[in-house]
C-alpha positions in Angstrom: -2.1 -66.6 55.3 -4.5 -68.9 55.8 -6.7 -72.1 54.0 -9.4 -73.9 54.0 -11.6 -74.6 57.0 -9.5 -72.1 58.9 -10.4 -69.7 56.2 -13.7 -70.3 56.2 -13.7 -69.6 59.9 -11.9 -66.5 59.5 -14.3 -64.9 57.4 -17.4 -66.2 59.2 -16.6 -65.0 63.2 -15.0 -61.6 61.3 -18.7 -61.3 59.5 -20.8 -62.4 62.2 -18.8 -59.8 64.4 -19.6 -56.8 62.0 -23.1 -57.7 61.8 -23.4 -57.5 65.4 -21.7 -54.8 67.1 -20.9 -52.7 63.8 -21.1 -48.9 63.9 -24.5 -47.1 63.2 -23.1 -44.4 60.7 -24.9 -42.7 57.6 -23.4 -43.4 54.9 -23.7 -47.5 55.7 -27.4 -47.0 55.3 -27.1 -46.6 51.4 -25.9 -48.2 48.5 -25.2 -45.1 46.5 -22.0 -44.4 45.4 -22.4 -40.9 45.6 -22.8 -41.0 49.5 -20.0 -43.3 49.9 -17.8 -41.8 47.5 -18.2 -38.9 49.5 -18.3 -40.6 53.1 -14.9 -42.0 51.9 -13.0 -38.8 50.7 -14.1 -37.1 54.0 -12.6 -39.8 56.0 -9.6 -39.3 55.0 -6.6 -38.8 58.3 -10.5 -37.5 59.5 -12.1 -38.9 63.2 -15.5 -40.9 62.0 -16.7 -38.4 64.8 -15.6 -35.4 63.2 -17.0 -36.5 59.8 -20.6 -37.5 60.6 -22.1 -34.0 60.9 -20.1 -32.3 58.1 -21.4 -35.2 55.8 -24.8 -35.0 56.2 -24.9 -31.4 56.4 -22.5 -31.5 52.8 -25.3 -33.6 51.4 -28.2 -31.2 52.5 -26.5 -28.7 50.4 -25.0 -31.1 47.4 -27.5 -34.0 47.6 -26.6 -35.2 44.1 -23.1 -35.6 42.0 -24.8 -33.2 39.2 -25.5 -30.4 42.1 -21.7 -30.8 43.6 -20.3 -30.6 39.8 -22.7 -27.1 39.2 -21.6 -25.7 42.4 -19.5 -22.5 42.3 -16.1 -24.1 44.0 -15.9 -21.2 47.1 -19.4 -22.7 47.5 -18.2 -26.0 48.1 -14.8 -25.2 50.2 -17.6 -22.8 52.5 -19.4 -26.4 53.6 -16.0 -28.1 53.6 -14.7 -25.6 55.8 -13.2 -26.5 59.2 -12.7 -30.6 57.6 -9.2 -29.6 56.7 -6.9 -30.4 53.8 -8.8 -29.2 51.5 -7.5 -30.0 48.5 -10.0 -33.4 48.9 -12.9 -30.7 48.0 -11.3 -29.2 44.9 -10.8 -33.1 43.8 -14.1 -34.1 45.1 -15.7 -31.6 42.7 -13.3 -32.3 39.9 -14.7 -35.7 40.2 -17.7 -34.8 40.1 -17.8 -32.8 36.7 -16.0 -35.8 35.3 -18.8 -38.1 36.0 -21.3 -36.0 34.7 -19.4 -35.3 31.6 -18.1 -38.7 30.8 -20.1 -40.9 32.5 -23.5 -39.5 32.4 -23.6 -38.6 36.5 -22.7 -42.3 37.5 -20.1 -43.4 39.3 -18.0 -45.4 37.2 -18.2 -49.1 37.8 -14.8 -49.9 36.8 -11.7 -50.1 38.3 -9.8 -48.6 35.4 -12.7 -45.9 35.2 -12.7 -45.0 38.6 -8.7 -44.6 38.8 -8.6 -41.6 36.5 -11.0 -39.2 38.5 -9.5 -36.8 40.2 -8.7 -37.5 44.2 -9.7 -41.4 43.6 -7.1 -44.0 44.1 -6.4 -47.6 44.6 -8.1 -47.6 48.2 -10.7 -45.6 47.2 -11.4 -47.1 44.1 -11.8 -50.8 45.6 -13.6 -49.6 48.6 -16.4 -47.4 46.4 -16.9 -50.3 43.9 -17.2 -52.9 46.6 -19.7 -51.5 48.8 -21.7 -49.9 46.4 -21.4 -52.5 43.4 -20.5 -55.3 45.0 -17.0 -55.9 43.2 -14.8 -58.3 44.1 -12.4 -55.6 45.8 -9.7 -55.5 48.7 -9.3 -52.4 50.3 -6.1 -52.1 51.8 -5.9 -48.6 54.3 -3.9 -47.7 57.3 -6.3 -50.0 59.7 -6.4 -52.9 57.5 -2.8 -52.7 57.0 -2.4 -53.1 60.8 -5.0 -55.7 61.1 -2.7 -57.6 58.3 0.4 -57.0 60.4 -0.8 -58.6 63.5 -2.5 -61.5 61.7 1.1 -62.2 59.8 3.7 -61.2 62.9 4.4 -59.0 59.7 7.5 -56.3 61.1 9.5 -53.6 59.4 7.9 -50.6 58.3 4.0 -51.3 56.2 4.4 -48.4 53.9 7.4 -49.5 51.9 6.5 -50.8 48.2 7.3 -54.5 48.8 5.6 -55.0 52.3 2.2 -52.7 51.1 2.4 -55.3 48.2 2.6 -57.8 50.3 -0.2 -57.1 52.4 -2.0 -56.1 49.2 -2.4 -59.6 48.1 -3.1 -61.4 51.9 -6.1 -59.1 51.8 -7.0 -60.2 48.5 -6.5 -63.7 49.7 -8.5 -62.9 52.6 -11.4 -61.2 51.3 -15.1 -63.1 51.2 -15.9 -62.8 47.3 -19.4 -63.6 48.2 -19.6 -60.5 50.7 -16.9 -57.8 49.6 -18.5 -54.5 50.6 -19.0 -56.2 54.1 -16.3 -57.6 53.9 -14.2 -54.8 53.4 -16.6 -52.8 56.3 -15.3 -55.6 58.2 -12.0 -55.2 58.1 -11.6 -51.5 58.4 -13.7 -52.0 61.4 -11.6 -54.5 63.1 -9.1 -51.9 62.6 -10.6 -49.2 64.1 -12.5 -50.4 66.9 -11.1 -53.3 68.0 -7.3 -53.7 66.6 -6.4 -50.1 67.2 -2.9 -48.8 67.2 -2.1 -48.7 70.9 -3.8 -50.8 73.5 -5.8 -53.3 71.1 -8.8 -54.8 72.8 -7.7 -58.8 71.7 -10.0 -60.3 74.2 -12.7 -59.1 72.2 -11.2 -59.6 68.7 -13.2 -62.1 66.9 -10.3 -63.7 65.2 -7.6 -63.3 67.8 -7.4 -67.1 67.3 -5.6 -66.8 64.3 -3.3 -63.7 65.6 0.1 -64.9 64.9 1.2 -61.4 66.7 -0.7 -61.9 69.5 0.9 -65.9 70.1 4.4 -64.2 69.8 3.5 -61.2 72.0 4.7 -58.6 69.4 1.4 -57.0 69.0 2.4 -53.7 70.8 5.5 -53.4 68.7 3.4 -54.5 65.4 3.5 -52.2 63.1 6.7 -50.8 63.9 6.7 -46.9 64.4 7.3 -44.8 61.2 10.3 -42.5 60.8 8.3 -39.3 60.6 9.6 -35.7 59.2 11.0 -33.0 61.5 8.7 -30.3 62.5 9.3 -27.2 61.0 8.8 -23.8 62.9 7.0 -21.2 61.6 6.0 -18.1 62.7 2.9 -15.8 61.1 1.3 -12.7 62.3 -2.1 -11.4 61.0 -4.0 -8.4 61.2 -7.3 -8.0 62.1 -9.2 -5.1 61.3 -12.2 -3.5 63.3 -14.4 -1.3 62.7 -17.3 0.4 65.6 -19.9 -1.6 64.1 -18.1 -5.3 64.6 -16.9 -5.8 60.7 -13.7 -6.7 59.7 -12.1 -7.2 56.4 -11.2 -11.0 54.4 -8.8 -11.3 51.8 -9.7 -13.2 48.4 -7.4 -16.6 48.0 -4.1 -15.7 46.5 -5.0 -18.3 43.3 -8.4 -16.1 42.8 -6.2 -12.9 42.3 -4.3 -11.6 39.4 -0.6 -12.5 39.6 1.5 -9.8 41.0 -1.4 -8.6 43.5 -1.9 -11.3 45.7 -1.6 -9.6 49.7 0.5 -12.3 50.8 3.1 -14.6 50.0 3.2 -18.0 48.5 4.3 -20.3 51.0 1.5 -18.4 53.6 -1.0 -18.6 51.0 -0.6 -22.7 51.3 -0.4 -22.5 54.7 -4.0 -20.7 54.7 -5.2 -23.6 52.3 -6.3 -21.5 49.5 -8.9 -19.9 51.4 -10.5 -16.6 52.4 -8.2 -15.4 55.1 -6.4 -12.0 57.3 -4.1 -10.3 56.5 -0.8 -12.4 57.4 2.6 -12.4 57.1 5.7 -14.5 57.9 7.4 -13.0 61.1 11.4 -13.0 60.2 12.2 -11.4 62.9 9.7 -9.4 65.5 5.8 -9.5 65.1 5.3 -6.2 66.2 7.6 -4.5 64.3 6.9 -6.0 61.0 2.7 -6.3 61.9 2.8 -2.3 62.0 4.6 -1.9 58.4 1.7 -4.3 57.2 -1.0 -2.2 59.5 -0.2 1.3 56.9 -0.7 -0.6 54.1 -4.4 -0.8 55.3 -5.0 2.3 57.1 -3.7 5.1 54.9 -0.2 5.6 56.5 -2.8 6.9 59.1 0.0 8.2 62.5 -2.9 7.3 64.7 -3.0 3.1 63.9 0.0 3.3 66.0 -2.2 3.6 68.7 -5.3 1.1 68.2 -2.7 -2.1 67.4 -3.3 -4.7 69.7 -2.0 -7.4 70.4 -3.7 -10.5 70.9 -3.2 -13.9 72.7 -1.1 -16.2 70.0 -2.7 -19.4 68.8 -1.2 -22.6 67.6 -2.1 -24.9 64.4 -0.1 -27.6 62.6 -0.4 -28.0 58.9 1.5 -31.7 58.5 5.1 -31.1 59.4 4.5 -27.0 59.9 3.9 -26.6 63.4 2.4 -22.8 62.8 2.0 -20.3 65.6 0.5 -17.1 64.7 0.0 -13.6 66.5 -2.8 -11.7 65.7 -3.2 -8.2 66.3 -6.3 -6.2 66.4 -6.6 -2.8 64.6 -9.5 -0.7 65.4 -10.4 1.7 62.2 -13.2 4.4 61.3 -13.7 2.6 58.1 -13.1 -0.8 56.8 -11.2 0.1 53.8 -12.6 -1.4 50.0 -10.2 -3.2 48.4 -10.4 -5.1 44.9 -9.9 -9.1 46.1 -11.6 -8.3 49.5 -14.8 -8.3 51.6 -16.0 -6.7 54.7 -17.4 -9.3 57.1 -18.7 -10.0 60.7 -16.2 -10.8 62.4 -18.2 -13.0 64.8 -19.6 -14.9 61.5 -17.1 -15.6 58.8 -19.6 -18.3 57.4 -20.5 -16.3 54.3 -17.5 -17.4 52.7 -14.6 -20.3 53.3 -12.2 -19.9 55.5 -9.5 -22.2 57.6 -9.2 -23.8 61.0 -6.5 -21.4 61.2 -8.4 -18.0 60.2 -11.1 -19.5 62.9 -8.5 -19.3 65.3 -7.3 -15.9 65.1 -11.4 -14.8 64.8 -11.3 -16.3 68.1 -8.8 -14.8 69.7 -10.1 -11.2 68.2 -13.0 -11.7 69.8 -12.2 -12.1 73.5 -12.3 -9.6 75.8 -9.7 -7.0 75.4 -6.4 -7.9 77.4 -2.8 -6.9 77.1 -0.6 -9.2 76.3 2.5 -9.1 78.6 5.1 -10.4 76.7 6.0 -9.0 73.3 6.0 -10.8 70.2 9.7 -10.7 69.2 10.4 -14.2 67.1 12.9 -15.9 65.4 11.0 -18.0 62.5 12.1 -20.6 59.8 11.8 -19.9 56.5 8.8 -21.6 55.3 9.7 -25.1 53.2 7.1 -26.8 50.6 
């Protein structure tokens, strides 16, 4: 994309930029490719914002890759929880044990090496060995794609094999071999600070001069909007149990339990994330109706639960495509029953073991003041798709 002196001058205003007005964040304060590894993994479709106090309170509790690797796993999804997509723990750990079994509790500090642990690819890979190893390594990521875009007038959609490619080797073109973990910094910054996907700030770009977007006036439209999946409908219900004394009762993730006695069914059980979680259902037809049939199964065919079900105030969460909402419904019980696969829990501190956004949400709504809810829960819901 671009040569000689205007290369040079590329690199040194993007540089001299980053140096200046770059973000104060943790993990740039270290070269250790734990800490970024792990900076990296949690940044994932994750706000810098959001990240920050989850990785430094993550490294309190797993300050070394030997400590994550030794970690029971519900240990590690407990100080994940509330990040999200959590399948980036289970790999993160995965990783971890590799390392210390094959590479003596170093990151590797290979391309090829890095590749084949679990949860790491190409973007990773380059950004982890360039900032902590100083490898000659282009990262190419959603902002730096964008960045590359604009620079190029580049249209059509970023994500498709030939145009990635593409922008692949511009940022390799690009990228200042005597600098690359700045470099790459750099770049990302631009991307998220500066050249962001609506309303980029190009008066204070530091290489808007060489914007081929910007001279053509395309950069609104540049990148071109993705065709994105339909949302699917779903519909849960869950039951919360009560008991006198505040405790109510968690269910074991479905993977932890014997086949053939897992409480709920497949397609909820991803939905929950793999984690500790009410009892929950997909509503086919009416909440209520179908809540209650669930309800005996935990209170002894007991006539009287008839009674203490209430209904609570639904709540909303989107899982990628699913766009979930879920009624809860309050049961108040004598006893919390003992079940194999369970525990009996606070319900106003659910820390003890892992547990999703989602399961937070319906705590939540158990624990407001007790209302009626005026409109019943009667539902149509689509079947659940994976």
């Amino acid at each position: 994309m671009l040569t000689g002196t205007a290369l040079s001058r590329f690199r040194k205003n993007l540089l001299a930029w980053f140096a200046e007005f770059q973000r104060d964040l943790p993990w740039r304060r270290t070269s250790n490719p734990y800490c970024i590894w792990l900076s990296e993994i949690m940044l994932q479709q994750t706000r810098v914002a959001t990240v920050i106090p989850y990785y430094q309170r993550f490294l309190e509790h797993f300050p070394t890759v030997e400590a994550l690797a030794g970690a029971p796993e519900q240990e590690v999804l407990r100080h994940w929880a509330g990040l999200g997509y959590y399948s980036r723990a289970r790999n993160l750990q995965k990783a971890a044990q590799q390392i210390v079994a094959e590479h003596h509790s170093r990151f590797p500090d290979t391309h090829a090496k890095a590749l084949e642990l679990s949860g790491i690819g190409a973007y990773t890979a380059a950004a982890i060995l360039s900032i902590a190893y100083g490898q000659k390594l282009a990262v190419l990521d959603g902002n730096v794609a964008r960045v590359l875009a604009r620079l190029g007038a580049t249209r059509g959609d970023l994500r498709t094999g030939s145009k990635w490619q593409q922008l692949q080797r511009a940022a390799d073109d690009l990228l200042a071999s005597d600098a690359p973990g700045d470099w790459n910094q750099a770049m990302m910054e631009l991307g998220a600070t500066i050249c962001t996907p609506r309303s980029p700030q190009c008066l204070l770009c530091p290489v808007a001069e060489f914007c081929q977007a910007r001279e053509l006036g395309l950069v609104e439209v540049i990148p071109e909007k993705r065709n994105k999946r339909d949302p699917v409908q779903v519909t849960l219900a869950a039951l919360v149990l009560q008991d006198a004394n505040g405790y109510t009762l968690l269910l074991a993730p479905a993977k932890s339990i014997p086949k053939g006695q897992a409480e709920v069914e497949p397609g909820v059980a991803a939905l929950l994330s793999g984690m500790w979680h009410f009892p929950t259902i997909e509503v086919r037809r009416n909440a209520s109706a179908e809540i209650r049939a669930l309800a005996r199964r935990f209170n002894n065919g007991d006539p009287k639960q008839k009674k203490n079900l209430q209904q609570l105030p639904p709540a909303r969460h989107t899982v990628t495509y699913r766009q979930i909402t879920i009624f809860p419904f309050r049961m108040e019980v004598a006893k919390i029953p003992l079940l194999d696969h369970a525990r009996v829990l606070p319900l106003d501190d659910l820390s003890l073991v892992p547990v999703s956004n989602l399961t937070r949400k319906v705590a939540r709504a158990a624990l407001l003041p007790q209302h009626p809810v005026s409109k019943p829960a009667k539902v149509v819901s689509s079947a659940l798709q994976f």
